[in-house]
C-alpha positions in Angstrom: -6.5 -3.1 -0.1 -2.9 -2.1 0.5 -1.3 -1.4 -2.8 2.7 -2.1 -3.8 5.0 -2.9 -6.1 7.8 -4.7 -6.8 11.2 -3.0 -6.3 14.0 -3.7 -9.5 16.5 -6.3 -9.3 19.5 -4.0 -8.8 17.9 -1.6 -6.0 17.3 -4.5 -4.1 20.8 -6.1 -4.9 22.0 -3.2 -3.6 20.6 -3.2 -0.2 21.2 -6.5 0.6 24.7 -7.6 -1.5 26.6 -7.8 2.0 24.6 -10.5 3.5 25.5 -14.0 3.1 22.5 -15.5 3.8 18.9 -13.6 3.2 15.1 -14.7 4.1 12.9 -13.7 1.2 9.8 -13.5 3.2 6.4 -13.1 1.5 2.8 -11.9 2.7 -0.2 -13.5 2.2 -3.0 -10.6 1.6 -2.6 -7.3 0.1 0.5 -7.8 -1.7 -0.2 -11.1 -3.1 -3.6 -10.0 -4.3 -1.9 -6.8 -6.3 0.7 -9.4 -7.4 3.9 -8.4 -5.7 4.4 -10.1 -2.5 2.9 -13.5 -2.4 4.6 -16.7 -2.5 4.5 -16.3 -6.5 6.9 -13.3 -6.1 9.2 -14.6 -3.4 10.1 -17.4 -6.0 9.9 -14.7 -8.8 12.6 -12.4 -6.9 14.5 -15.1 -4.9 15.8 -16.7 -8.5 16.5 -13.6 -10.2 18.8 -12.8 -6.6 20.5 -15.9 -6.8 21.4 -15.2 -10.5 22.5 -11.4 -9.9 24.6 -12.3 -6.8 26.1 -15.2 -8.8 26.5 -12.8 -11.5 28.4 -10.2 -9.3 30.3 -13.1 -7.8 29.0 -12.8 -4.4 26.6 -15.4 -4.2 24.0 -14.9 -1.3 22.2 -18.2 0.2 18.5 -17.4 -0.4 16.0 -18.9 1.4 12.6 -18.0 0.5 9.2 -18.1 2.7 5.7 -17.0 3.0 3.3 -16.1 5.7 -0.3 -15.1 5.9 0.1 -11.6 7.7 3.4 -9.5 8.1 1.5 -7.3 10.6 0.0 -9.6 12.9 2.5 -10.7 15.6 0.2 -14.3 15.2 1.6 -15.2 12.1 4.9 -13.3 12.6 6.2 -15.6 14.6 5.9 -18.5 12.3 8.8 -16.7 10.7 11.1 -16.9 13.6 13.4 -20.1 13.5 13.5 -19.0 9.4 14.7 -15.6 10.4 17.2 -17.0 13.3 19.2 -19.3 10.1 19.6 -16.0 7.9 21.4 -12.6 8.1 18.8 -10.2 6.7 15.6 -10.2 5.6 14.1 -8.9 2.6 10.1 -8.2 3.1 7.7 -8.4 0.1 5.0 -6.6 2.6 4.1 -3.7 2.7 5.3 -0.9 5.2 3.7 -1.7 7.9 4.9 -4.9 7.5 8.3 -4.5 6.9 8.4 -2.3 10.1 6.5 -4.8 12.1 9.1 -7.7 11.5 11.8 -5.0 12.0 9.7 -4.7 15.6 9.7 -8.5 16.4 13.1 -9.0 15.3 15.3 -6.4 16.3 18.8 -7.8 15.9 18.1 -8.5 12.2 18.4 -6.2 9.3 14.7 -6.3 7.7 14.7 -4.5 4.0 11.8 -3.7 1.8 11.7 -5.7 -1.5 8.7 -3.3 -2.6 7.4 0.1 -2.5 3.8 0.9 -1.0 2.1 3.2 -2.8 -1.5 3.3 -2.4 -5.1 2.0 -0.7 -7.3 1.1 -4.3 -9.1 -1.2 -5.6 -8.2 -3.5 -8.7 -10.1 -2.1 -11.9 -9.6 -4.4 -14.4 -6.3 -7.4 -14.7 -3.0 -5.6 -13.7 -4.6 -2.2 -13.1 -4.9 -1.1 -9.9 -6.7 2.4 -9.1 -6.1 4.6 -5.8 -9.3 5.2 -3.9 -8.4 5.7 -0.1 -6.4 8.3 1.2 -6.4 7.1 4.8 -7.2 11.0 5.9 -8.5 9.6 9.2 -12.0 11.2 8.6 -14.1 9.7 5.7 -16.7 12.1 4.1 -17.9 9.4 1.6 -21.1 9.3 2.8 -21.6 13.3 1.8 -20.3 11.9 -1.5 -21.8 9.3 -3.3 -19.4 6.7 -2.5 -17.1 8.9 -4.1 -13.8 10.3 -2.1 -13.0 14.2 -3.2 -10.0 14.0 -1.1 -8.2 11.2 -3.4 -10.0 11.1 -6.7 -10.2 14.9 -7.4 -6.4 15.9 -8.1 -7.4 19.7 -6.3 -9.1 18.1 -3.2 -11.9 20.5 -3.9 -14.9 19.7 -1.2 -17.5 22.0 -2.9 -17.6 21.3 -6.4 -15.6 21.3 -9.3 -12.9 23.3 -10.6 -14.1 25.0 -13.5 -11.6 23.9 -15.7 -12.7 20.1 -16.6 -13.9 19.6 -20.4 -16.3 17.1 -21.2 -15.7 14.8 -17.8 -12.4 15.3 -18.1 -9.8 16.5 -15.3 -8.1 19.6 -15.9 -4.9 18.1 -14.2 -4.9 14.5 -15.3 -6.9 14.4 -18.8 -6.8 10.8 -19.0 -9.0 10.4 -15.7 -12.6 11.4 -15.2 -13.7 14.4 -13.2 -14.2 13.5 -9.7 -16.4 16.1 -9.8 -18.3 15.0 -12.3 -18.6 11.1 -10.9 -19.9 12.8 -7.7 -22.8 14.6 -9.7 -23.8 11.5 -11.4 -23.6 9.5 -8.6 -25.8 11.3 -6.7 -28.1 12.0 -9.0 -28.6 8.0 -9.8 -29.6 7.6 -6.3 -31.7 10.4 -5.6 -29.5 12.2 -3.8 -28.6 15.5 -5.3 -29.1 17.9 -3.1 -26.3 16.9 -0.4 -24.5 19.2 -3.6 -26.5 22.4 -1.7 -24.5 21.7 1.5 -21.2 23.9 2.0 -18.3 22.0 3.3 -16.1 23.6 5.5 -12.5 23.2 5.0 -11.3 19.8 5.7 -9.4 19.2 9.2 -6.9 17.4 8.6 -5.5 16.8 12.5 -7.0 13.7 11.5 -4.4 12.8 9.1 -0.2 12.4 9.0 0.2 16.0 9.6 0.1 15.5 14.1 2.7 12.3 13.3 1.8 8.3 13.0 -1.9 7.4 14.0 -3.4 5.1 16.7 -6.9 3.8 17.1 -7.6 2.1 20.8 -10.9 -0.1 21.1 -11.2 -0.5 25.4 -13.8 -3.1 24.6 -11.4 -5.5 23.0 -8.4 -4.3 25.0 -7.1 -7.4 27.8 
């Protein structure tokens, strides 16, 4: 899943202290399963903005709303007649979210309330852990399950790095070797000797570096 976080108080006072009138929109998937976009957090953030601007003597009419999807034009527009009474509005989804509603709505101001940071997975309560970096080309199935690209701080394709010490990465001691996951991953199901194959340097065309990314199914196309 998408993963975020909440921006602070005064950032987001910031951006938005010369509305009058702001939406506080939520979104129900990602965000609200990582805890910082669903309907809990709209309520969370809309009350400590009404406090803040009441504090700085601007007080802003907060109205507060959640939807299932920011990115989905479906559910967007159940967010219309609530963006059509308001000035601005402040997304708690992720960036593709904000920028969708910014899409559908282009005569309104539409500001992040958090910052994306990451596709992961929750590891244990409140601890979310990067797995994906979206490279466009997954090798995970060379792997183990186990992504070189975004668990192993060098990106090394072939192995490790020689300078681990007992599991532990060189460049972030409190993680695990990737390295070393991969071996033991592979070895648990039989599958060591995908280690014997040399990986050619990873093309990355695939990835941000040719600009934003679009994927075209024909078959579902209208």
């Amino acid at each position: 899943m998408i993963v975020a976080q909440r921006k602070q108080i005064p950032e987001i006072m910031d951006i938005v202290k010369q509305h009058k009138s702001l939406l506080v929109l939520g979104c129900g998937t990602c965000v609200t399963v990582c805890l910082a976009g669903g309907e809990r957090e709209v309520s969370i953030i809309s009350s400590a903005l009404r406090m803040a601007s009441r504090l700085a003597g601007s007080e802003i009419k907060i109205e507060e709303l959640t939807i299932e999807r920011q990115c989905d034009n479906v559910f967007i527009e159940q967010a219309a007649e609530a963006i059509e009474r308001n000035e601005a509005v402040l997304s708690l989804g992720c960036g593709a979210g904000v920028q969708a509603m910014a899409e559908r709505f282009g005569n309104k101001p539409v500001y992040a309330g958090l910052d994306t940071a990451f596709i992961g997975i929750l590891e244990e309560r409140g601890i979310w852990t990067e797995k994906c970096g979206a490279c466009g080309s997954c090798v995970l199935g060379d792997y183990g399950g186990i992504c070189p690209i975004t668990r192993c701080a060098k990106r090394l394709l072939n192995g490790p790095c020689g300078g681990s010490r007992e599991d532990r990465c060189e460049v972030r001691p409190d993680s695990q070797c990737a390295w070393q996951l991969i071996y033991n991953r592979l070895k648990d199901i039989g599958q060591l000797d995908k280690l014997k194959k040399i990986t050619s340097a990873k093309n990355w065309n695939t990835a941000l570096d040719g600009g934003y990314r679009v994927i075209v199914r024909e078959d579902h196309r209208v």
